[in-house]
KESERO-420699 format. One record per residue: x, y, z of N, C-alpha, C, O, CB in turn; residue in one letter. Coordinates in steps of 0.05 Angstrom, whole numbers, padded with zeros to 5 digits, always signed. Glycine has a CB too. Example, Ala and Ser with C-alpha at 12.3 -4.5 7.8 and 13.67 -1.06 7.14 Angstrom:
2
+00264-00114+00156+00246-00090+00156+00264-00066+00156+00285-00066+00169+00226-00089+00181A +00257-00045+00142+00273-00021+00143+00258+00001+00157+00268+00023+00161+00282-00012+00114S 
This chain:
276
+01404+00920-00334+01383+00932-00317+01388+00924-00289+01395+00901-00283+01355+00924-00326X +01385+00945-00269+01394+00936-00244+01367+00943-00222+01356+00965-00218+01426+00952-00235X +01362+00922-00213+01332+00929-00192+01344+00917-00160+01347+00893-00154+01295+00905-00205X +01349+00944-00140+01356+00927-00112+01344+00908-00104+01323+00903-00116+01355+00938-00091X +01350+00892-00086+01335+00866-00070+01325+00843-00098+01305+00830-00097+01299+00881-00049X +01344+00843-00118+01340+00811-00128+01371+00809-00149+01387+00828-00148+01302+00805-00153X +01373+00792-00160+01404+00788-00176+01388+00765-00197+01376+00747-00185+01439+00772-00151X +01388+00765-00223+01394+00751-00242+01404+00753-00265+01395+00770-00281+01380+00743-00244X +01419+00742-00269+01447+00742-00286+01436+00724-00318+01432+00700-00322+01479+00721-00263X +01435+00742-00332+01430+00722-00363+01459+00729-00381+01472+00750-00384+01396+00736-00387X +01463+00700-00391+01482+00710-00404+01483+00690-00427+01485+00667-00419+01508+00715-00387X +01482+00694-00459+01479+00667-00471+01457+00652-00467+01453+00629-00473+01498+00651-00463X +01440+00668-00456+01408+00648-00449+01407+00638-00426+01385+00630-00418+01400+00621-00466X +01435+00634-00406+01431+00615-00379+01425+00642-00361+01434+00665-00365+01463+00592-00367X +01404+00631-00337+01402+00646-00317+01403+00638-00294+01392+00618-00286+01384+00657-00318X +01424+00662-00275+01433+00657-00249+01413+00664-00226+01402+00686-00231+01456+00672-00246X +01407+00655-00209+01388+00674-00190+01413+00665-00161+01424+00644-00156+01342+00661-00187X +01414+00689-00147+01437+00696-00133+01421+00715-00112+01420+00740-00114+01461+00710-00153X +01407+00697-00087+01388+00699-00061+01401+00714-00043+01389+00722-00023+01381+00671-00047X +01427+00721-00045+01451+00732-00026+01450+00766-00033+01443+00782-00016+01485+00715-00034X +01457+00774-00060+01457+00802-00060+01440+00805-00079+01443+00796-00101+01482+00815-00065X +01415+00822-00072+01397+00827-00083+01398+00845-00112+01392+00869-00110+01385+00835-00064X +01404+00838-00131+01407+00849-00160+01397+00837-00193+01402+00814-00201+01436+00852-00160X +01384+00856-00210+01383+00844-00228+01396+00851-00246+01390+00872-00258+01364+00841-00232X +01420+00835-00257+01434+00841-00278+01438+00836-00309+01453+00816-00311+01449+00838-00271X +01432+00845-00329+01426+00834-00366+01457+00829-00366+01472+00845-00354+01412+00864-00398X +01467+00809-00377+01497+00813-00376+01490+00804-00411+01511+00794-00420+01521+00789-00348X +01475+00804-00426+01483+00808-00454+01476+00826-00467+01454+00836-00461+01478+00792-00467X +01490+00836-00487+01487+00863-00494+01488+00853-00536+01499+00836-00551+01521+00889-00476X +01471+00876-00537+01468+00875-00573+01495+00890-00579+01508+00909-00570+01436+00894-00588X +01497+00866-00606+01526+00876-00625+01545+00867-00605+01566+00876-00613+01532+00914-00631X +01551+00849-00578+01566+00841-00560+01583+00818-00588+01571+00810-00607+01547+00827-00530X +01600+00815-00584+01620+00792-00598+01612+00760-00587+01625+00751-00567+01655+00799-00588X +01594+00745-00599+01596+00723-00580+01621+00710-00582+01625+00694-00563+01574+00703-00583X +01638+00712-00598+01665+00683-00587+01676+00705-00569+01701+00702-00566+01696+00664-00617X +01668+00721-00560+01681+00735-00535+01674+00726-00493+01666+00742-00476+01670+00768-00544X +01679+00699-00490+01668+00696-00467+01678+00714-00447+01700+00726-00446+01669+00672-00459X +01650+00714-00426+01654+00733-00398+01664+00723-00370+01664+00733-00348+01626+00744-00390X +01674+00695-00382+01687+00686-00366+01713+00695-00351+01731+00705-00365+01688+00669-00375X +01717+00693-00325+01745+00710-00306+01771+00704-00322+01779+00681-00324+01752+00696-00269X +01784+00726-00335+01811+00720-00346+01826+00721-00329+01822+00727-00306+01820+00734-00365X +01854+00715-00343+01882+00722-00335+01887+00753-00337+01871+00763-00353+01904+00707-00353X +01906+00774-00322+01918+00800-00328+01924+00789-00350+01915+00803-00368+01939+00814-00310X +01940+00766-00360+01955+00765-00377+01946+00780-00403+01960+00792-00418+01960+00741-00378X +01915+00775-00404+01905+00773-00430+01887+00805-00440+01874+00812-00460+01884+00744-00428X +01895+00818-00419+01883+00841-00417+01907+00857-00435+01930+00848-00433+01876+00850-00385X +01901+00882-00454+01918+00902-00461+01905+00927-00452+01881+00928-00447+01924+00902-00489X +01924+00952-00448+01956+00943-00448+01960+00944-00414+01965+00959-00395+01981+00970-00468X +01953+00918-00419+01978+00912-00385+02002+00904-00386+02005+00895-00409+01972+00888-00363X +02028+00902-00370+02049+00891-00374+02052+00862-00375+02074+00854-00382+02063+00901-00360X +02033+00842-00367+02031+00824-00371+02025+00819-00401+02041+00808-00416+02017+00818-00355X +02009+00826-00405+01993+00828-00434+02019+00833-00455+02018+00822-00477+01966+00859-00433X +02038+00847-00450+02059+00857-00466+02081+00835-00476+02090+00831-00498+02073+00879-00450X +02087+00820-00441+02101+00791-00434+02092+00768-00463+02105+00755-00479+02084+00777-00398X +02071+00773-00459+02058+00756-00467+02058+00755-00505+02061+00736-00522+02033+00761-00451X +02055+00775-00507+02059+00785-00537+02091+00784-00544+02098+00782-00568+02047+00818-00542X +02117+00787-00517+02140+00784-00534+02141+00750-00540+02154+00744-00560+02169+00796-00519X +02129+00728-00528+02127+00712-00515+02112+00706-00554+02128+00693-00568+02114+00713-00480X +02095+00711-00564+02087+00707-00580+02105+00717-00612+02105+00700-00629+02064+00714-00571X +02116+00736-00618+02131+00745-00623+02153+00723-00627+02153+00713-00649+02133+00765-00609X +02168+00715-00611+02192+00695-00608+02182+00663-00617+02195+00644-00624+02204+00695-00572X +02159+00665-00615+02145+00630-00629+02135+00641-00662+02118+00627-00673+02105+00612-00605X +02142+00659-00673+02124+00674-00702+02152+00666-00722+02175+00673-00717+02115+00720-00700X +02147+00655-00738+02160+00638-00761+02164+00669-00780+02186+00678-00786+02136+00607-00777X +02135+00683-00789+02144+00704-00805+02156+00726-00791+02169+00743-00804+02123+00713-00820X +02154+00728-00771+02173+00756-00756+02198+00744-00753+02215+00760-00759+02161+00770-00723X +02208+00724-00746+02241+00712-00753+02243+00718-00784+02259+00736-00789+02247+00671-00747X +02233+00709-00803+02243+00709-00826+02249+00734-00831+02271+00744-00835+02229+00698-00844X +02222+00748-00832+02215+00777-00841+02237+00803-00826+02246+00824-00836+02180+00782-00830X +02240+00792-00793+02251+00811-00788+02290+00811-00788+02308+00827-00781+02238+00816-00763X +02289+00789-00799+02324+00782-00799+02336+00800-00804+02329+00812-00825+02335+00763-00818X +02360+00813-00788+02379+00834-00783+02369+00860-00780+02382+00881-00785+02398+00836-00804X +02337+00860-00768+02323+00882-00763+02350+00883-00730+02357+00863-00717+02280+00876-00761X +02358+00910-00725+02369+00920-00701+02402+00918-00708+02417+00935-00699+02358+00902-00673X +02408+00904-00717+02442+00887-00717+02460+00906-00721+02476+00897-00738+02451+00863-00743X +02467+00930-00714+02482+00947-00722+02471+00970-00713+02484+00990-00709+02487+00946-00747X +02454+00968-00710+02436+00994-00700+02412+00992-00683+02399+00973-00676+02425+01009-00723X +02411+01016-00678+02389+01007-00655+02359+01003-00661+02350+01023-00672+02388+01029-00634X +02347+00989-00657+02319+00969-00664+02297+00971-00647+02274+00968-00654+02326+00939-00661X +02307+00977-00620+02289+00979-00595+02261+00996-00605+02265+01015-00620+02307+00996-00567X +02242+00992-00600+02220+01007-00608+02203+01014-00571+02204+01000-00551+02199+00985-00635X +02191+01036-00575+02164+01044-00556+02147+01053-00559+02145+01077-00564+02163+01056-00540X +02123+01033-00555+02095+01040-00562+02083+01059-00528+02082+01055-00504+02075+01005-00571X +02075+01086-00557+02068+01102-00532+02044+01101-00544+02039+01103-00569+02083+01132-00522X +02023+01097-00519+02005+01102-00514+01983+01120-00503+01981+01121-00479+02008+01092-00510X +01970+01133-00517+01967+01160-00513+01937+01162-00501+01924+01143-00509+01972+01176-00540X +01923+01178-00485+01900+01183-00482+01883+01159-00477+01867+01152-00494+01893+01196-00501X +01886+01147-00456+01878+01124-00445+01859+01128-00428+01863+01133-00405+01896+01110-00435X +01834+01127-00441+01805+01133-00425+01800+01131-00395+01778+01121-00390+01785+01116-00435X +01813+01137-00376+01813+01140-00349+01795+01158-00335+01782+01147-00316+01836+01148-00343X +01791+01190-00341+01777+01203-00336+01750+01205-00339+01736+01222-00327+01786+01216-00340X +01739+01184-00359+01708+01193-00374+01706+01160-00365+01682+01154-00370+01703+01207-00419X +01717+01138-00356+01705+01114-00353+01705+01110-00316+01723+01118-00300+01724+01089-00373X +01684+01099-00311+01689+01088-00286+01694+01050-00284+01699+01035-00302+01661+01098-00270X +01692+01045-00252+01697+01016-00257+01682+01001-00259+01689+00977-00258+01707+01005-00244X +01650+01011-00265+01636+00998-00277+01626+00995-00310+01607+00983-00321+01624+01003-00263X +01649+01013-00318+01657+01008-00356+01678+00985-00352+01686+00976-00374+01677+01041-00376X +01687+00975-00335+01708+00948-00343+01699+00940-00355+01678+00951-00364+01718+00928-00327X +01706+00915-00364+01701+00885-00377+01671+00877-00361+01665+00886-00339+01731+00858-00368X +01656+00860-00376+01637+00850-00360+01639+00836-00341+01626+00841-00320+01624+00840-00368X +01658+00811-00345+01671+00796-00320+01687+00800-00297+01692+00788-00276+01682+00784-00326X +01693+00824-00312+01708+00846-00280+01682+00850-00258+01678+00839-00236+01719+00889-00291X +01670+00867-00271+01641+00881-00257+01629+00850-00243+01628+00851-00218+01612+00898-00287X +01620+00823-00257+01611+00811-00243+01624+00795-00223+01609+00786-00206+01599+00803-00255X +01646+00790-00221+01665+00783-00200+01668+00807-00169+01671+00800-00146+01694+00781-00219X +01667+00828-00179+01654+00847-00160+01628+00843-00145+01623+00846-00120+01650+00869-00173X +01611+00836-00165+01589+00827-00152+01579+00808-00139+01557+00809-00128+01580+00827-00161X +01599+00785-00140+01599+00758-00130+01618+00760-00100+01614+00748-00079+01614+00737-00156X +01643+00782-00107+01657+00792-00092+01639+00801-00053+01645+00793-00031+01668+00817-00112X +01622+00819-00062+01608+00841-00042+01588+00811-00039+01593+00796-00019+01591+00879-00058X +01568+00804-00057+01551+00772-00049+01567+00760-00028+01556+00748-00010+01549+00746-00077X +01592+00762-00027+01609+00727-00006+01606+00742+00018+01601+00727+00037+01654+00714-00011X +01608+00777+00027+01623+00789+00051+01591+00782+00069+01569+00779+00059+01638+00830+00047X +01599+00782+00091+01581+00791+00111+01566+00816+00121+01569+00834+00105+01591+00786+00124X +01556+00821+00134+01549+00857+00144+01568+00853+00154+01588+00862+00142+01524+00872+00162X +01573+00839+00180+01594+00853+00195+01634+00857+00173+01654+00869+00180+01595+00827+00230X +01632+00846+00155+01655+00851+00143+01647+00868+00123+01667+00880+00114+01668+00828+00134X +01625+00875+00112+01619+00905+00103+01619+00925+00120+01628+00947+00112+01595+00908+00092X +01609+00922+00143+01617+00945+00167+01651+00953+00175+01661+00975+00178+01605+00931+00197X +01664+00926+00176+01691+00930+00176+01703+00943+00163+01716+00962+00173+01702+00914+00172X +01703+00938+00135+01720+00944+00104+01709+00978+00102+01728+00993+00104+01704+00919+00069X +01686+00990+00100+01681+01011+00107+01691+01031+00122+01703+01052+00115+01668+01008+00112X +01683+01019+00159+01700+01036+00175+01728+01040+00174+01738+01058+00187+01698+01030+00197X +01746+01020+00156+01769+01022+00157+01780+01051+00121+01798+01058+00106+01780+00984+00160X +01759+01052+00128+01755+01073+00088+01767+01098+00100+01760+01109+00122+01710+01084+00069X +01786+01105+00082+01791+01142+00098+01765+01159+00095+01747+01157+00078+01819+01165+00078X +01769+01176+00113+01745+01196+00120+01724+01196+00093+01701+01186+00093+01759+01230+00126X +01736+01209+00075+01730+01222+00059+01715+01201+00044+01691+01207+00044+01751+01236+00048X +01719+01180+00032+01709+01150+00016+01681+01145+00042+01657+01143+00040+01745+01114+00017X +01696+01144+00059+01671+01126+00081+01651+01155+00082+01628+01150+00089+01688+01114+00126X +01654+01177+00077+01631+01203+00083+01621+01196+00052+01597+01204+00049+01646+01243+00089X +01628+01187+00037+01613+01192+00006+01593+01158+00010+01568+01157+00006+01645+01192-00032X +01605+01143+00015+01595+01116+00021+01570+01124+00039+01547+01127+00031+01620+01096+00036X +01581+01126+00069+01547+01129+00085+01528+01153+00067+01504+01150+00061+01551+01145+00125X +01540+01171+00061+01516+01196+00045+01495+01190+00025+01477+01202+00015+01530+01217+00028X +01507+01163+00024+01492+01148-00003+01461+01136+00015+01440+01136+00002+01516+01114-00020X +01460+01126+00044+01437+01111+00054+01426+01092+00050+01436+01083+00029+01422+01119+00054X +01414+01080+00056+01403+01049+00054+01426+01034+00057+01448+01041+00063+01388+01041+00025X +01415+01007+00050+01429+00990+00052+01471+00998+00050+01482+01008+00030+01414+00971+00030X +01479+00992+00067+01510+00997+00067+01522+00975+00047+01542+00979+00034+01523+00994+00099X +01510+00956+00046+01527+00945+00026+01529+00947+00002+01551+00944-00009+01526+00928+00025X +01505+00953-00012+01496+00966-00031+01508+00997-00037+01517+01002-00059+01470+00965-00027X +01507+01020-00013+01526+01032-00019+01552+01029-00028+01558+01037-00051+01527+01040-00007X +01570+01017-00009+01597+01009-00012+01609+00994-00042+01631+00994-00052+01599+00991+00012X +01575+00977-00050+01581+00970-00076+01589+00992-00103+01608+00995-00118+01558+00953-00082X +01554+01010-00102+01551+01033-00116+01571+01055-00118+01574+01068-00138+01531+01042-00109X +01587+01061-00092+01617+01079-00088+01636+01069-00108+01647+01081-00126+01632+01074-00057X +01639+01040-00099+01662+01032-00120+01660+01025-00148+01680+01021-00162+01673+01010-00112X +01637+01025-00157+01628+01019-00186+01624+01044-00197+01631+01042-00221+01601+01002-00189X +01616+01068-00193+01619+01093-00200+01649+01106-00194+01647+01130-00198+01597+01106-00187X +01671+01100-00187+01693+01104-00182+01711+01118-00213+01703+01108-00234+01701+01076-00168X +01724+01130-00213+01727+01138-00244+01759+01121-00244+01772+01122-00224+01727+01180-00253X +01766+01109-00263+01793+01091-00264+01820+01106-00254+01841+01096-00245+01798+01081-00294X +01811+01133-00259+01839+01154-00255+01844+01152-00228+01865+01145-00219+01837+01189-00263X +01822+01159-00214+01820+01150-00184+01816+01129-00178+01800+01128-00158+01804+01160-00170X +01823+01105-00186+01815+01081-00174+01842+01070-00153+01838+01052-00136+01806+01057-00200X +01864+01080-00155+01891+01070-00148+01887+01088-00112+01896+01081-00090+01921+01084-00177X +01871+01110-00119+01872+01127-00091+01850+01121-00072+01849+01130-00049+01871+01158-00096X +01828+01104-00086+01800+01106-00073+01802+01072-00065+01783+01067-00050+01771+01119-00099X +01816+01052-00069+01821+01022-00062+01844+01024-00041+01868+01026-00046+01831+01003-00089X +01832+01023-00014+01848+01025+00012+01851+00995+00018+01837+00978+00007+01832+01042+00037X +01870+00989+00035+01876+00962+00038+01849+00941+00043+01842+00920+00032+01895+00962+00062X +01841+00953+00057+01817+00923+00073+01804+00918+00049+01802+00894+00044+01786+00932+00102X +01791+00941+00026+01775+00944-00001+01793+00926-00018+01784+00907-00031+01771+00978-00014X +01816+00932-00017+01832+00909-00031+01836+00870-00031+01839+00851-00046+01855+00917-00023X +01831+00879+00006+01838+00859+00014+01811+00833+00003+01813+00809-00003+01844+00865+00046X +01785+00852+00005+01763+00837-00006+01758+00832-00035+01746+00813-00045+01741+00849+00004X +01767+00848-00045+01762+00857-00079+01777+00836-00093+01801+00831-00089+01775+00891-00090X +01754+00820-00116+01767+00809-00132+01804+00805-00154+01810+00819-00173+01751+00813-00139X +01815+00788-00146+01844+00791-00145+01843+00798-00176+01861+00815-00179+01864+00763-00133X +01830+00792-00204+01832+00809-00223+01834+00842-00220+01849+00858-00232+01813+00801-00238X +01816+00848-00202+01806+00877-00208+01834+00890-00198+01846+00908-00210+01774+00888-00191X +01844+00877-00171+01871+00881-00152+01898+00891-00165+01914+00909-00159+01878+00852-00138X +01896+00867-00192+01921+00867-00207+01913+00890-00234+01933+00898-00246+01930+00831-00217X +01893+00897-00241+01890+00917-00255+01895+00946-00243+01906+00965-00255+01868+00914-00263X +01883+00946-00215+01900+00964-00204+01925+00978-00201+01934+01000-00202+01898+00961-00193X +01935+00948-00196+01963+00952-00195+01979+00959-00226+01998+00973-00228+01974+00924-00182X +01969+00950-00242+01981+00953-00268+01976+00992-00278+01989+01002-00296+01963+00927-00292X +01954+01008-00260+01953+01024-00268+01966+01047-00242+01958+01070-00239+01929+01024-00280X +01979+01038-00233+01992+01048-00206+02019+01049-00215+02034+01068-00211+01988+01030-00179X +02028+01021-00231+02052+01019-00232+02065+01027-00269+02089+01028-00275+02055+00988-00220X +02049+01031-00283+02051+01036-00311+02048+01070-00321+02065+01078-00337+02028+01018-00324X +02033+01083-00313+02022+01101-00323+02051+01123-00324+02070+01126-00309+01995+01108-00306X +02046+01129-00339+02076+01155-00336+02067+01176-00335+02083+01194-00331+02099+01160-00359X +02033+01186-00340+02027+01207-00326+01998+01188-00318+01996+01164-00315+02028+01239-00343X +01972+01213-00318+01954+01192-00319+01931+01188-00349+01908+01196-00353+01938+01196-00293X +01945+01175-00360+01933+01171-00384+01955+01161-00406+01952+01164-00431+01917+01196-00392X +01971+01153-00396+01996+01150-00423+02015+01120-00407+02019+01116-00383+02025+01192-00428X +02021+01105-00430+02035+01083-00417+02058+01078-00446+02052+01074-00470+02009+01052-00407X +02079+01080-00436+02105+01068-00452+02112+01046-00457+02127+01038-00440+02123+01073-00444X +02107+01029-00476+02113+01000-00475+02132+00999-00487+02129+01009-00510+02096+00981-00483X +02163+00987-00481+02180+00984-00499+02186+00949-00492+02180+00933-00475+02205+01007-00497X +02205+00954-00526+02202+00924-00539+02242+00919-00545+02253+00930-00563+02176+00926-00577X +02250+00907-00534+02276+00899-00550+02276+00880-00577+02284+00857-00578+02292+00885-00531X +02263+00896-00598+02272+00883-00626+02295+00878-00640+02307+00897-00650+02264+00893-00641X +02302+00851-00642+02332+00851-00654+02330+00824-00670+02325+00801-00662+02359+00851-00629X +02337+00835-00702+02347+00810-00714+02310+00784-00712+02308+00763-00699+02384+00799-00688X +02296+00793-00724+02272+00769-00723+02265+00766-00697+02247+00750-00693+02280+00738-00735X +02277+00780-00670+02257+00767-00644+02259+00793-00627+02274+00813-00633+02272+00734-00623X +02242+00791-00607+02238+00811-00578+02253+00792-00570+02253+00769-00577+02208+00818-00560X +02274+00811-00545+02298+00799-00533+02279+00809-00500+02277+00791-00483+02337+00817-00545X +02269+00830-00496+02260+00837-00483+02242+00860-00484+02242+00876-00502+02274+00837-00473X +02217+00862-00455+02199+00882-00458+02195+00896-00426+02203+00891-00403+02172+00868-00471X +02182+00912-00438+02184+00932-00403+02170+00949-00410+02172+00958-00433+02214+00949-00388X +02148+00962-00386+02140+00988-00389+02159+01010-00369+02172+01003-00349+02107+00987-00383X +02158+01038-00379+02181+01054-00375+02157+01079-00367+02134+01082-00375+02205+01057-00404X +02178+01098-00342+02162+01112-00336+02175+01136-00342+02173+01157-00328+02153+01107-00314X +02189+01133-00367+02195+01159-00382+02212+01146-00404+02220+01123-00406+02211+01184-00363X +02216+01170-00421+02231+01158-00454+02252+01153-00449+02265+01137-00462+02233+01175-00481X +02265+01169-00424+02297+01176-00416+02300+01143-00408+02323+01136-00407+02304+01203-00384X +02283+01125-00404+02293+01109-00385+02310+01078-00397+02328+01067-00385+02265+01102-00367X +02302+01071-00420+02318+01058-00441+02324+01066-00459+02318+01090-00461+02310+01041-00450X +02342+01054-00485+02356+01061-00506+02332+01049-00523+02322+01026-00520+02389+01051-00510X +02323+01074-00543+02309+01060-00562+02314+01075-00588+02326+01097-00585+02280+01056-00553X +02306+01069-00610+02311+01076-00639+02286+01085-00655+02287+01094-00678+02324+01052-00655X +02261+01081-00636+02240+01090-00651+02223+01090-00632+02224+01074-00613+02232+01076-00676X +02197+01114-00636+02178+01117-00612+02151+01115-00636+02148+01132-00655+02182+01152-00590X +02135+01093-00631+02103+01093-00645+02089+01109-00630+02092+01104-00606+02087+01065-00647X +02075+01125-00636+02053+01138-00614+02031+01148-00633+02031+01159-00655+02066+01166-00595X +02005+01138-00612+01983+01131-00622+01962+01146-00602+01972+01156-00582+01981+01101-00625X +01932+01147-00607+01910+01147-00578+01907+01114-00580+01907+01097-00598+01870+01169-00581X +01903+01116-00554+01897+01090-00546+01875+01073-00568+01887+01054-00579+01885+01095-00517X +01846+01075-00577+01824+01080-00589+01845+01070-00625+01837+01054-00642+01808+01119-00581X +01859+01078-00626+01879+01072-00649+01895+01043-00648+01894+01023-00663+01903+01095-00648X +01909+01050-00622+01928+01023-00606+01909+00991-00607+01918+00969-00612+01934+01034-00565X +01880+00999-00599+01864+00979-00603+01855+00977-00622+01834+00963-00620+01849+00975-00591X +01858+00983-00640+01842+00976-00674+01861+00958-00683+01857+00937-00695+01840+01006-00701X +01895+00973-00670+01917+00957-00688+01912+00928-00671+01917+00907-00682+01956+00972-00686X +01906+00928-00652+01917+00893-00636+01896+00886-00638+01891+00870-00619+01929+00886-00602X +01866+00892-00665+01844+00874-00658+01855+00868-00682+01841+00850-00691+01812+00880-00651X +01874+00874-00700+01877+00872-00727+01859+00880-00753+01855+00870-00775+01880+00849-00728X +01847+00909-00739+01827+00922-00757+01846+00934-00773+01846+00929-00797+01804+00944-00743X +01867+00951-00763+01894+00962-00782+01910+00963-00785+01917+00977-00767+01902+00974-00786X +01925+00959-00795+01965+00964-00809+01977+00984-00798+01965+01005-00797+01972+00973-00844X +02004+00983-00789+02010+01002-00773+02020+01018-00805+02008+01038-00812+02034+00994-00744X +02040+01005-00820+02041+01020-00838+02031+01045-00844+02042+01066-00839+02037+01009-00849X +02000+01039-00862+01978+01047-00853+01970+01083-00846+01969+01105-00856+01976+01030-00832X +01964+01065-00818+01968+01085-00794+01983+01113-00799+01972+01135-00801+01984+01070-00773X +02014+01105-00799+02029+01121-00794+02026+01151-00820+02024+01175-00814+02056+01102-00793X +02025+01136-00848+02020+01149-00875+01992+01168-00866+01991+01192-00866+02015+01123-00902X +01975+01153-00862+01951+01166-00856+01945+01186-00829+01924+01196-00823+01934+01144-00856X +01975+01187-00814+01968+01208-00794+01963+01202-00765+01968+01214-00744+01946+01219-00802X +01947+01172-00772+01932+01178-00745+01958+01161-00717+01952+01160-00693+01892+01158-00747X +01984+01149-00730+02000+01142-00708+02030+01163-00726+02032+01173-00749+02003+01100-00702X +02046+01163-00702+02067+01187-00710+02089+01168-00705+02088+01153-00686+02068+01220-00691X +02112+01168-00727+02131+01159-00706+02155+01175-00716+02162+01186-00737+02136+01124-00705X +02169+01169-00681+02202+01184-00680+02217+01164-00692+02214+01144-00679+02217+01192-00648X +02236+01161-00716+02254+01146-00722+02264+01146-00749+02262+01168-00761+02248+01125-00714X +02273+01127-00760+02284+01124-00789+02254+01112-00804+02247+01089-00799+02315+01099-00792X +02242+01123-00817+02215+01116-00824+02236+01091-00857+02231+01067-00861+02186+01157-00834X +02252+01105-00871+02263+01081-00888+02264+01064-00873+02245+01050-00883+02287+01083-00901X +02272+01049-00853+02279+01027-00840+02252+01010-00849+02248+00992-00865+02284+01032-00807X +02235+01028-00826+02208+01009-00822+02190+01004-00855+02173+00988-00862+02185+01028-00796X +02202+01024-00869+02186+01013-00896+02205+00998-00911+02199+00988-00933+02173+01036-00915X +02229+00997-00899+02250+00971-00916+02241+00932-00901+02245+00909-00910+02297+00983-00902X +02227+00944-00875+02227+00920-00860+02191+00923-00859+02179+00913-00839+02250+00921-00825X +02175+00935-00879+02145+00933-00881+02138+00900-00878+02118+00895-00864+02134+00947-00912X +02146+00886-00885+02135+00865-00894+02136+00852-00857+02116+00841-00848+02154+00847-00924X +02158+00857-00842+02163+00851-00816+02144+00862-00796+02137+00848-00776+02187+00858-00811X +02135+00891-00801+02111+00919-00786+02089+00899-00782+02081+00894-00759+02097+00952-00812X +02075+00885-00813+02047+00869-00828+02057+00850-00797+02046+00857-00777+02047+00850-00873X +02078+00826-00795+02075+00803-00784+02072+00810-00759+02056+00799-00745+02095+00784-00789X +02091+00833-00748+02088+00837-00720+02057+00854-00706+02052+00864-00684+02114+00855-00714X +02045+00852-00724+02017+00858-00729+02001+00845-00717+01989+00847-00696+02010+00856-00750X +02003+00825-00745+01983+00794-00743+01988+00785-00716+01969+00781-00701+01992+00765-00768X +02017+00780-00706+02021+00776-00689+02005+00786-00664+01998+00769-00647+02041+00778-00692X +01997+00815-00658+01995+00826-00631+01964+00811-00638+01957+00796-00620+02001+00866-00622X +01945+00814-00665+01914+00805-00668+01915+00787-00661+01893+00784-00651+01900+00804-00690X +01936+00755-00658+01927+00736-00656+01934+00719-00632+01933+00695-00629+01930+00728-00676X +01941+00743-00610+01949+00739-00585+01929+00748-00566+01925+00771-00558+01973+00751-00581X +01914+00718-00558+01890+00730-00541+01887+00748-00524+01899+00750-00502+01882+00716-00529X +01864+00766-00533+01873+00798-00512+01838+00804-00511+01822+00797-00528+01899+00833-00532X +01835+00815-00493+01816+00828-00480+01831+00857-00476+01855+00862-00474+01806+00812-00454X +01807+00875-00475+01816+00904-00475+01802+00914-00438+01781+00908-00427+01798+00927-00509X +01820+00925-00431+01805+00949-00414+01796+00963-00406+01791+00969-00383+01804+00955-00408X +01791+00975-00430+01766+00998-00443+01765+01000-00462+01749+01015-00472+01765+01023-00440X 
């Protein structure tokens, strides 16, 4: 619930009162996950970012059953896999569907600035951002907040001008950047994996299929992609049942099933936070 001119923050039962930017915010929500804290993460831990990916080959290469399981997975042939990612809620979310700890770091963000550095960051807004910003009235800072929290993610890479950057929480900065620099159109992200022989040798996102050598393409909706890395499903699974497709030697991956299951468990038990 949000009421201008006050800020208190509940979260877990503790309450913030925050005299600087006037707002009231519920930051707990029913059916919320409590071992899920709202505390400021790493990119790292976010999917699918490329950090987030790092991080999973990184996990992958310490997994006892994906060495065993995947032994002489690639050795003769090509192994490389890419998880495509399909339909990545950009258009129907804004940036105030992030994470909760995104949104309130924003809010703590605009709390630190001054007027006169809300006047700044503004006037320096191209035409068009700074005409939607003043049209809004009242309080300018409060505008400038409400502009960027209603922002839709597809446009968030075009509507964050430098000075807005320059103030904006360095999570929200590097999510930006991950969707500036990943997307291969807007809504689709390529993650490929160098699988060889029980380990990831290497990972990269690609801004087309042409761009590495690979031997198999997973492709999924996104809404899918996260069921598999909360470890709700089996890619196996998946694939039989339709809802992921893949380009490749489908014998392989059901000769190396038992390897699909670990590199699984694996992505579930690699701390991740989602982005939508």
């Amino acid at each position: 619930m949000d009421l201008i001119n006050n800020r208190l923050c509940v979260a877990q039962g503790s309450i913030v009162y925050n005299a600087t930017y006037w707002r009231i915010r519920v930051c707990t929500h029913v059916g919320a996950d409590p071992t899920m804290s709202a505390e400021p993460q790493s990119i790292d831990d976010y999917f699918p970012t490329e950090p987030w990916l790092e991080q999973y080959r990184d996990a992958i290469n310490a997994s006892e059953a994906v060495s065993e399981t995947g032994e002489d997975w690639g050795v003769g042939w090509q192994g490389e896999m890419v998880f495509h990612i399909e339909d990545l809620p950009l258009h129907d979310r804004t940036v105030a569907d992030l994470p909760e700890e995104i949104v309130t770091l924003i809010d703590e963000a605009f709390d630190s600035l001054s007027d006169a550095e809300i006047e700044e960051i503004v006037a320096a807004a191209p035409e068009e951002i700074r005409t939607d910003i003043e049209s809004r009235g009242g309080d300018l800072r409060q505008a400038a907040h409400d502009e960027l929290l209603e922002t839709a993610l597809v446009e968030g890479p075009d509507r964050m001008w430098p000075e807005m950057r320059d103030a904006a929480p360095e999570l929200l900065v590097e999510m930006i950047e991950q969707l500036e620099e990943n997307l291969a159109d807007d809504a689709t992200i390529y993650a490929w994996l160098d699988l060889y022989d029980g380990s990831c040798r290497d990972v990269g996102v690609l801004d087309d299929l042409e761009e590495r050598e690979h031997g198999f393409v997973l492709s999924g909706e996104y809404a899918v992609w996260k069921g598999l890395v909360e470890g709700q499903e089996d890619v196996i699974s998946l694939i039989m049942g339709g809802q992921m497709e893949l380009d490749g030697d489908m014998q392989k991956i059901l000769q190396y099933s038992d390897s699909a299951v670990a590199l699984t468990e694996v992505a579930a038990d690699t701390d991740s936070r989602f982005l939508f």
